[in-house]
N, C-alpha and C positions, 0 to 999 in steps of 0.2 A: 504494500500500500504506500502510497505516497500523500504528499502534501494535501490538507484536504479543501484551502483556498485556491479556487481556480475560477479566477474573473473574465470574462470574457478578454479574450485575446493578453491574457496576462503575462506578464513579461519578467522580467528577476526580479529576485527576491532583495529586500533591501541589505548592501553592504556586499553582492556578488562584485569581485572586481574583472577588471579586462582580462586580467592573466588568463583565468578561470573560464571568459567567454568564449576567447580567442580561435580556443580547437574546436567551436560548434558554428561559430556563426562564420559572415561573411568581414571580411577589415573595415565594412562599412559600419554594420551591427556591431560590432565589437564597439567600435569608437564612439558609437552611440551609445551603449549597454556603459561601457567606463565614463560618458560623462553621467552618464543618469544616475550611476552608482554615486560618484558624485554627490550628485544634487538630489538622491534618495527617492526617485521619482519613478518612473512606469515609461516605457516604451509600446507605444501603439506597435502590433503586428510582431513583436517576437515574445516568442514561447522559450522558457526554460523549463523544462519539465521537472528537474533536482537543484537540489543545493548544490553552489559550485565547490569544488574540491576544495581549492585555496581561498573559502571567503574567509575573513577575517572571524567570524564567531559562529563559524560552521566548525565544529569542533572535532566531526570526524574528517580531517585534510586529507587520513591517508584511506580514504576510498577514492577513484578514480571519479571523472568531474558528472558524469550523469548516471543516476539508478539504472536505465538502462546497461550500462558499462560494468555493473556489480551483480554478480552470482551469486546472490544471494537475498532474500528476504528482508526488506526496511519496510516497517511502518512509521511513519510524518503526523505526529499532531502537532501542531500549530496551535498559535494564538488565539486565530480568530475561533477553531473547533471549539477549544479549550473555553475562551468565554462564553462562546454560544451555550456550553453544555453546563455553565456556571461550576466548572471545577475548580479548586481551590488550594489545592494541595498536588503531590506528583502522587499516593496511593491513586485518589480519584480520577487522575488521568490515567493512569495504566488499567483501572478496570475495565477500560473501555477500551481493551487490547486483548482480541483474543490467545489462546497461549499463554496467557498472563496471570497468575492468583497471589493473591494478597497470606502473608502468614502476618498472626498478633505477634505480640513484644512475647519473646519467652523469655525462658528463667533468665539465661547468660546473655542475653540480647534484649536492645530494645530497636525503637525506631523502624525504618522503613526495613522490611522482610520481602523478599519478593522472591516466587515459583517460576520460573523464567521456562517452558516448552519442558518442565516435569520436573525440572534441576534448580536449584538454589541461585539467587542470583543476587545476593546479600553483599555480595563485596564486587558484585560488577556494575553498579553504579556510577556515572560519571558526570560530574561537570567541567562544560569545555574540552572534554577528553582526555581530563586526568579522570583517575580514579576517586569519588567520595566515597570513601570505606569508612568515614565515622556512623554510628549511633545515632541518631535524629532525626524528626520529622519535618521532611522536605518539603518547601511550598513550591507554588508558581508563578508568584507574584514578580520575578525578576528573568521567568524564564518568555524565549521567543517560542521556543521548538521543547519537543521532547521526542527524542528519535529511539527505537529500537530495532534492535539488531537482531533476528533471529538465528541460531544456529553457533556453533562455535568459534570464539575468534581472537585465540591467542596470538596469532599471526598479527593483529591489530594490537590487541592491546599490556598482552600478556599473560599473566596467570590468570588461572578462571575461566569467567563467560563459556562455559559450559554449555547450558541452553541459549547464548546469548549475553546480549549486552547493552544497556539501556541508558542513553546521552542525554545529560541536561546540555543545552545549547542555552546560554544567557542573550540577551536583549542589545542587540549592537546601538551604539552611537554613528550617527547618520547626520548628513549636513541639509536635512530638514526638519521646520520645527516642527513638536508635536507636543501638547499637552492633552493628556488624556486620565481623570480623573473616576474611580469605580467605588463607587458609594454602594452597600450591599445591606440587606437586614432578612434574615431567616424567619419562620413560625418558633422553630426553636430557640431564638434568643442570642441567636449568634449575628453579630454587628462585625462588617468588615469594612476594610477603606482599603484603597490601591491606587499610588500614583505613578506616571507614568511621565516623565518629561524631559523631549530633547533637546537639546539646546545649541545648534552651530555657533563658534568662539570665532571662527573666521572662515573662508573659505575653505581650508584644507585641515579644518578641527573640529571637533564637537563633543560636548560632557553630554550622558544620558544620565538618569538618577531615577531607579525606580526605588518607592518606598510603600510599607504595608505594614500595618497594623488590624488586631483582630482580637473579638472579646467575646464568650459567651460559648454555649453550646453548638458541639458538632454535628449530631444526632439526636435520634428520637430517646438516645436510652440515656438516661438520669445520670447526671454529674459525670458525660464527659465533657470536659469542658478545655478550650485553649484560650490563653492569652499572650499572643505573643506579638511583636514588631521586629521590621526590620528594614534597612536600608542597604540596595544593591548601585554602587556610579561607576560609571565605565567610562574614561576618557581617551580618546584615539583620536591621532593628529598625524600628519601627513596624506590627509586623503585624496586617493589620486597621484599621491606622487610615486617613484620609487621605491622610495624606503619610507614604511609606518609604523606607529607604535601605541598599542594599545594598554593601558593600564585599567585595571578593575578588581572589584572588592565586594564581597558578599557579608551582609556584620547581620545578624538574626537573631532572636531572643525568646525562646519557646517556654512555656509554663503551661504544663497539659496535665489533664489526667486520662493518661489512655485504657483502653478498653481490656482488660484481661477474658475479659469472653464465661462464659457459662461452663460447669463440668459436666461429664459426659455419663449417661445412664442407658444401661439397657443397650448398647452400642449409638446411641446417638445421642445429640444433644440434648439435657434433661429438658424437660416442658415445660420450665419453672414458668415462662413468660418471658417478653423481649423488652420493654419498655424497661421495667423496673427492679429488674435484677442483676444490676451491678455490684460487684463484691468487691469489698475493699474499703477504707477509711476517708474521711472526708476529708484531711492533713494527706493522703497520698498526693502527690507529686511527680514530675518529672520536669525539669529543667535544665535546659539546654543553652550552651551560648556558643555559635559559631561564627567559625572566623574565615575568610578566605580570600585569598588574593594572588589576581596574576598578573604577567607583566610578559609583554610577546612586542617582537621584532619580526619585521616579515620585511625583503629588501627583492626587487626585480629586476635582474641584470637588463643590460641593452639587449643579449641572447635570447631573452624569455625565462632566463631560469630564476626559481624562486627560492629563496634562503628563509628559513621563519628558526626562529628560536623562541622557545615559552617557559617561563617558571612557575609553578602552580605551589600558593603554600596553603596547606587547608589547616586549621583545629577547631575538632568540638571537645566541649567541657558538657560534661552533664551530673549533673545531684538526682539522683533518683528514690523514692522514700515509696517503693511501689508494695499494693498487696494482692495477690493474686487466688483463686479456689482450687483447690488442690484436689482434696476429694469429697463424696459425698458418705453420709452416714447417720450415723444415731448418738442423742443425748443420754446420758445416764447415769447412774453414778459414780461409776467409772469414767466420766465425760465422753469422750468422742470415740466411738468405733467407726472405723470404714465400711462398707459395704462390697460386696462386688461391683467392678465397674462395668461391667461390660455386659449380661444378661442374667438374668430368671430373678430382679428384685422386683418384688408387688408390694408395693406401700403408697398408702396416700403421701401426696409429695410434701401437703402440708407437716409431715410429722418427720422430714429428713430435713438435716442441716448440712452445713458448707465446714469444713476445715479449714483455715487460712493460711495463707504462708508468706512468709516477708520475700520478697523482691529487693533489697537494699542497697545500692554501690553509688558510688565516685568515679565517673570515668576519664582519662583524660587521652584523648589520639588526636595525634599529628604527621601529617603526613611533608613533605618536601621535594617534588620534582621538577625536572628539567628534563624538557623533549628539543632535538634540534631536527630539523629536516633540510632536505635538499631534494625538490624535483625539476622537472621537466620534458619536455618533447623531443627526441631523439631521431629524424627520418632516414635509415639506410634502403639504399636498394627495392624503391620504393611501399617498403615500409614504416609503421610510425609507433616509434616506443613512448607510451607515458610510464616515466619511471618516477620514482623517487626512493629517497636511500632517510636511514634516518638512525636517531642512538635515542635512547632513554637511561636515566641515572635518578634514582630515586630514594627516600628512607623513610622509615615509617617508626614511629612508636606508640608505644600501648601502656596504658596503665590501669587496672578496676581493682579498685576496694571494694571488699565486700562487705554487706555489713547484715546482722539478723537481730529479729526482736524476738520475745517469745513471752507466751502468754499462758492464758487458762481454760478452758471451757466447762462450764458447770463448774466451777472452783478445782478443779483438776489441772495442773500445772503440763500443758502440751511438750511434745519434743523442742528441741533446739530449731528455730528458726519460723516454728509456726505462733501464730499471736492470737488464734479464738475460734470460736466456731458462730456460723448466723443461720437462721432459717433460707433454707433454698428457695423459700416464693417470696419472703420478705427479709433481703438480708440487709437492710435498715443503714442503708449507707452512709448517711447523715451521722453518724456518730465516731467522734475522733478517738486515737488511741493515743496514750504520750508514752508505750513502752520503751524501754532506753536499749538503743540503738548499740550491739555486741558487735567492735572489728572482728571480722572472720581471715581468709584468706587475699592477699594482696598480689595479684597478678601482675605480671607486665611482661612488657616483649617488645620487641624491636626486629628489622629486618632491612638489608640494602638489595637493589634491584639493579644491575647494569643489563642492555639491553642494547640489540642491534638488528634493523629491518630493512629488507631491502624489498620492495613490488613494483611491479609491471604491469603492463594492458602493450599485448602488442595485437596493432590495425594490421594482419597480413590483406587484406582485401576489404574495402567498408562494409562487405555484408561477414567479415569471421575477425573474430580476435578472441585473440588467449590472454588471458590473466594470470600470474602465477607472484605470488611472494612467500618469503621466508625470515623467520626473527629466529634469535637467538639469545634463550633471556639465561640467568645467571642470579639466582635468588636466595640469598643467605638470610637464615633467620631464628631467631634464640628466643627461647622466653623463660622466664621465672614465675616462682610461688613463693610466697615464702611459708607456705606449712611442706610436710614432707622432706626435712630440709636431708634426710641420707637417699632419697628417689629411691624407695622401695618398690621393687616391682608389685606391681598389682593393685596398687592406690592408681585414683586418676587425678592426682595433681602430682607434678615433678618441681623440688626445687629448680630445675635449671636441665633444659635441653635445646639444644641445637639443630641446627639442619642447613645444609646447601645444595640447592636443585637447581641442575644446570640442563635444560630442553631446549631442544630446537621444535618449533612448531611450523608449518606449512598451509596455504591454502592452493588451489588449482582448479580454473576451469577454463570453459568455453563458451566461447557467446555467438551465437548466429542472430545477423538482423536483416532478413530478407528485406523488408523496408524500413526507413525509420519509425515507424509508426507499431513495428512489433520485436518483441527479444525473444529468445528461446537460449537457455541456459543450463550448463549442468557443473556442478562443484564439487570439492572436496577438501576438508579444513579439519584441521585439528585443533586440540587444546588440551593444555595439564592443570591439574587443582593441588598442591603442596598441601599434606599435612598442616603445614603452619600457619597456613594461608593469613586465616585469619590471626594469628599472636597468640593463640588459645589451643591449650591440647587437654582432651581427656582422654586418649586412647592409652592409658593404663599400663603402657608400655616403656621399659628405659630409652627406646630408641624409636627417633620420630620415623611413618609407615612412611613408604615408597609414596610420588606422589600418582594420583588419580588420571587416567590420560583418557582423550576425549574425540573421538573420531565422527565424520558426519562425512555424507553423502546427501546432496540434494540437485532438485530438477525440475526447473520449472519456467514459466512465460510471463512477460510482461506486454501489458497492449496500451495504447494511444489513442482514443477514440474522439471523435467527435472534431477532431482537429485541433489535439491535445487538449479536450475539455476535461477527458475524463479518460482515470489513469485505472486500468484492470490490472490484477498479477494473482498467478497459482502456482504452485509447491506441491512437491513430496520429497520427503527427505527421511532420512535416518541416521539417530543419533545414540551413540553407543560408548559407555564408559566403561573402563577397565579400572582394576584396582580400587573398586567400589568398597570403604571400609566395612567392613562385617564386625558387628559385637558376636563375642564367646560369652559362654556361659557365666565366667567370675567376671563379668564387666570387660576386660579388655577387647582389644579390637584387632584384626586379621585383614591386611588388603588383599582381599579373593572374591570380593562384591562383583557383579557385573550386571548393571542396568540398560536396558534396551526401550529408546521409544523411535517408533515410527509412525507418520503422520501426511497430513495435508492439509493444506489451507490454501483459502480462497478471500480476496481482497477487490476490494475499488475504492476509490474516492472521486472526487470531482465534480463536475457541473452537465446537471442534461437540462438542455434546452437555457433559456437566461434567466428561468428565476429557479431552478430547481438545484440544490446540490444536496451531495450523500454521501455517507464516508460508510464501510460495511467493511466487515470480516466474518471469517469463521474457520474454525482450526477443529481437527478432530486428531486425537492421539491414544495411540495405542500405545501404553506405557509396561511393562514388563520388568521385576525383577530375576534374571534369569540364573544368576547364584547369589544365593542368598547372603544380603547382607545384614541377616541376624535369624535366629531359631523361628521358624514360619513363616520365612518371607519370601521364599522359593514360588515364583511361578507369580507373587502379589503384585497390584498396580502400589508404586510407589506414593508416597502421600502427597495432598496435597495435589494433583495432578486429574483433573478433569475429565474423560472421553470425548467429551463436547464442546465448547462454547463459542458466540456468537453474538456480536452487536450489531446493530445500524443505526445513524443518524443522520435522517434529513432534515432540512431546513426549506421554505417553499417562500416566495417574494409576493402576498398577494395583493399589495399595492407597494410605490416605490417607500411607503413609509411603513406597511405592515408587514413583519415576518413571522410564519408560527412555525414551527420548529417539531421535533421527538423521536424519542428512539428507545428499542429494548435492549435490553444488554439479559445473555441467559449462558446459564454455567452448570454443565451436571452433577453429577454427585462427585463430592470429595473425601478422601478416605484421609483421618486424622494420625495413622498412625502407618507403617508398611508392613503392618499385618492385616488389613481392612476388618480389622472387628471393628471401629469406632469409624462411623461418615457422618457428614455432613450433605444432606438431600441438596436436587439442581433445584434451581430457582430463576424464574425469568421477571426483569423487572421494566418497568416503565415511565420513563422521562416525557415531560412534554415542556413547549417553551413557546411565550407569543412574545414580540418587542414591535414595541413604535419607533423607528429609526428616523433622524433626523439629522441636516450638517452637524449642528454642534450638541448634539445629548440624543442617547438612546435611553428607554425603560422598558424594561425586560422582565420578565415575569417567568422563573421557573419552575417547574414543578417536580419534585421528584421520588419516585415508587410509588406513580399516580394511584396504582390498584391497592395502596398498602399492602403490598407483599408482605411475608413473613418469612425471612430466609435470612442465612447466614453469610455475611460478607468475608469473613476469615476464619482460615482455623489455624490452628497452635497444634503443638505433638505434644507439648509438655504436660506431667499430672498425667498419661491416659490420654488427653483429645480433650481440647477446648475449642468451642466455636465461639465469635463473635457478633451477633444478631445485627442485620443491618440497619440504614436509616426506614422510619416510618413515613409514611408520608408528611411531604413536607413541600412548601412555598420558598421563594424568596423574590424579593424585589430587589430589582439594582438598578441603578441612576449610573452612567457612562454620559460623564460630559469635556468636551471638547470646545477651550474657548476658542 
């Protein structure tokens, strides 16, 4: 799928520069395309169908300059989708990405979790095309794009990206003005502000500054709540010229109470209710303060070749004082017994309660990299190379306190780390605890990343080219405990272990394009996952396991319709890990896992006819553990991992001031654990949206889970299977004004 603005006759994207046009258009169009870039403006009669390679805050550079030219699977949310669909945050945009599922904050994690095509995609997160592997919940108040990547693609980025890889793109400064102000208010109580303003300093300069602030409830279900602000300015100067330089800066300040979700009975989520059964204290918290900032140089020879250098530095800090439901059971006077979790308990639910358990830590990660690149256009013997060669040097550090409260239920003094028991239909969340906060275990870790890529697209003939690139990363990384301090085997924490994983990773295909108007494509890419990946090990072991390696095969087409109104693409692929960690019996863990999914999906976006536009997907996966990576999970659909799902959204123009809008988003059943005794049931839900559009203010009216659905938006593997019950229906109003 591609971009899902598509204006009649629409033409680049702002901040595409010449370099970037040069191999598509004609030296007329070009010179047009580079002054418009410019002066951030629109070219009547040319089409760009993709982001250009080298734009300035297109942040995947090292894909070749049009989607048609990449073998493989992108989906484009944009801006404009993104308001339309009154999303808020980057969860809320990815649900509207088939292939895509949401996990809650678990025990050792919080923040944004995400199922990426069946695989974990927690640490392949990116802004700008560095890696954000902090802890936090990411808005999109500063974001242009949100791009993903499906399919493997260490060859791009490095370790990881497994099922994939998912690009925050920031907001470029542009040498047009723009004030753009988003005044919002929910049913729920949630009050948001979003500004937007660009500001040219002179012809060849310009500061952006977007800023957001927000207060109040997220959903329908009782004391989630976010307060947070923040300010995103992006300064770049030289525009147009040869050599530019972009500075910019991400500062956010999050104060949430997220959702720990419901525990699990009888193999599926209890029935407690969805509104009102959030468990935990009213003093829970989670706060967050992130930092980030880059600084990139990009210089174009008189040759055409482009030199870019970027430093990316990120930190989140976070205080978390979280409580989560651990299991269900009975009051007594022996206080809390468990129950079974999984089948044959019959009790009124009114007469079962919640266990509690602390969630506690201090986290602090930082990350520090530097990417340099070098590309350009190579033509031998009437051939035509786009190359470019590139190095990555990077460091990361980790730090989590843990901390635990513990408490009573029925005057019975709980184990270490659990703080009480509440009723399952009414666990009375309004009531604070001040139990005093136990240091536990202090984690940390740290790891250096050197790295070197070289790819290609060579044009043998304009209907065939080949694509091939190759990295070689080089990944050392240690971490500490400080409990455990003699690293006895068979505990899962280690004072202190090490590791150095040195891979070459590969991608390779072929492109046929009988006309420009259609691709036909077949690929092959790899990728590895390191033990350490994350800074964190519990694999029980003195010696960290071999790392996880990730092979895909896919094949598929891309179409052009309507005279590039409107972009079609379809896939099948198959993606296969080796060295899948497998738990043993006394807890430790055995790399002899092997997960298999194979799939297909079906995509459009774009514009039919001049007031119609629609953005649609749908992915089906057949997801397979095929050696088990733990005691019954031989032959199981891994967790988290869908058979189905499926969005569409359109939008209809029925006057030049009326637009009404809607779309369903549907997802099947998800299994909370990879032994499928614990799911979460599919659920299909429903958006709808009308706005009065006008030059300077639009009022928008959204609606969303028109039917009040009753369904589960996340699930968790921790405790047994937690699911998190989605938003009920709900309104909001927004004011978009433009002086």
């Amino acid at each position: 799928m591609t971009s899902f603005n598509k204006t009649a006759g629409i033409v680049a994207r702002r901040g595409v520069q010449a370099v970037a046009l040069a191999a598509v258009l004609t030296p007329t169009l070009a010179a047009e395309a580079k002054a418009a870039d410019a002066a951030g403006v629109q070219l009547d009669g040319v089409t760009v169908t993709a982001q250009a390679a080298y734009d300035t805050n297109n942040t995947l550079a090292k894909l070749p300059r049009t989607l048609g030219d990449i073998p493989q699977s992108i989906t484009v949310l944009n801006h404009e989708l993104m308001q339309s669909q009154g999303v808020v945050s980057l969860a809320d945009a990815l649900k509207t990405v088939p292939g895509i599922t949401i996990g809650g904050a678990e025990g050792g994690q919080i923040g944004n979790n995400i199922n990426l095509n069946g695989f974990t995609a927690r640490t392949d997160i990116y802004l700008d095309g560095f890696r954000d592997r902090g802890q936090y919940y990411r808005d999109t108040f500063a974001l242009d794009s949100v791009e993903v990547l499906m399919g493997p693609s260490s060859m791009l980025f490095g370790r990881g990206s497994t099922g994939g890889a998912i690009n925050q793109a920031s907001k470029p400064a542009t040498l047009t003005p723009r004030t753009e102000v988003d005044l919002s208010a929910s049913t729920n109580g949630l009050a948001r502000g979003v500004a937007d303003i660009n500001a040219p300093i002179d012809d060849q300069s310009a500061l952006r500054v977007s800023l957001m602030g927000q207060n109040g409830a997220v959903s329908t279900r009782t004391e989630t709540t976010v307060k947070d602000y923040g300010v995103a300015p992006v300064y770049r100067w030289g525009i147009g010229a040869p050599t530019e330089i972009t500075v910019s800066a991400l500062l956010q300040h999050n104060d949430d109470r997220p959702d720990y979700g419901v525990p699990a009975l009888n193999g599926q989520p209890a029935k407690a209710g969805y509104d009102n059964t959030v468990y935990g204290y009213a003093n829970d918290h989670t706060r967050s303060d992130i930092v980030a900032g880059g600084f990139q140089v990009r210089h174009e020879t008189a040759g055409g070749v482009l030199l870019r250098d970027q430093v990316q530095y990120n930190q989140v800090d976070t205080d978390a004082r979280e409580t989560a439901p651990h299991a269900i059971g009975t009051v007594g006077a022996k206080g809390f017994t468990a129950l079974p979790a999984l089948v044959g308990v019959i009790a009124p639910l009114s007469s079962l309660s919640v266990e509690l358990q602390s969630h506690d830590r201090d986290i602090h990660d930082t990350s520090l990299f530097n990417q340099a690149e070098t590309s350009g256009t190579l033509k031998v013997l009437g051939t035509s190379n786009d190359w470019l060669v590139g190095t990555e040097f990077g460091h990361d550090d980790y730090a989590n306190q843990g901390y635990s409260r513990t408490g009573a239920c029925n005057g019975v003094t709980l184990p270490t780390g659990y703080t009480g028991c509440v009723s399952l239909v009414n666990p009375a969340y309004a009531v604070s605890t001040n139990l005093t906060e136990t240091a536990g275990n202090l984690a940390g870790g740290a790891a250096d990343t050197e790295a070197a890529y070289v790819s290609d697209t060579l044009t043998l003939i304009p209907q065939l080219k080949l694509v091939g690139g190759v990295r070689y990363d080089n990944f050392a990384a240690s971490i500490s405990n400080s409990i455990n301090a003699s690293n006895t085997v068979g505990n899962t924490a280690f004072a202190h272990l090490s590791q150095t994983v040195s891979y070459t990773s590969v991608r390779g295909g072929g492109i046929v394009q009988p006309t420009k108007e259609q691709t036909y494509y077949v690929s092959y890419s790899t990728s590895f996952d390191p033990s350490l990946e994350q800074l964190t090990s519990t694999t029980g072991l003195s010696q960290p396991l071999p790392p996880e390696t990730n092979v895909a095969y896919e094949v598929g087409g891309k179409w052009d319709l309507f005279k590039d109104q409107l972009d079609l693409d379809a896939a099948a692929f198959q993606i296969t890990q080796y060295n899948a960690r497998s738990q043993n019996p006394d807890g430790t863990y055995s790399p002899n896992g092997t997960i298999r999914v194979q799939g297909a999906r079906l995509g459009g976006s774009g514009k039919i006819g001049n007031k119609w536009l629609i953005y649609a997907g749908y992915v089906h996966l057949d997801a397979k553990i095929i050696n088990p990576v733990a005691v019954g999970t031989l032959g199981k659909v891994p967790q988290n991992t869908p058979g189905d799902s499926a969005t569409v959204w359109t939008t209809y123009d029925i006057t030049k001031s009326i637009q009404v809008g809607g779309g369903a988003t549907y997802q099947g059943l998800r299994y909370m654990n990879n032994t499928d005794t614990v799911s979460a049931p599919g659920f299909t839900r429903l958006d709808a949206m009308v706005a009065w559009r006008h030059p300077h203010y639009d009022i928008r009216l959204n609606l969303f889970n028109l039917a009040d659905a009753r369904f589960y938006d996340n699930v968790i593997a921790s405790d047994g299977g937690r699911a998190v019950p989605g938003i009920g229906r709900t309104a909001m109003i927004s004011l978009v004004w433009r002086p």
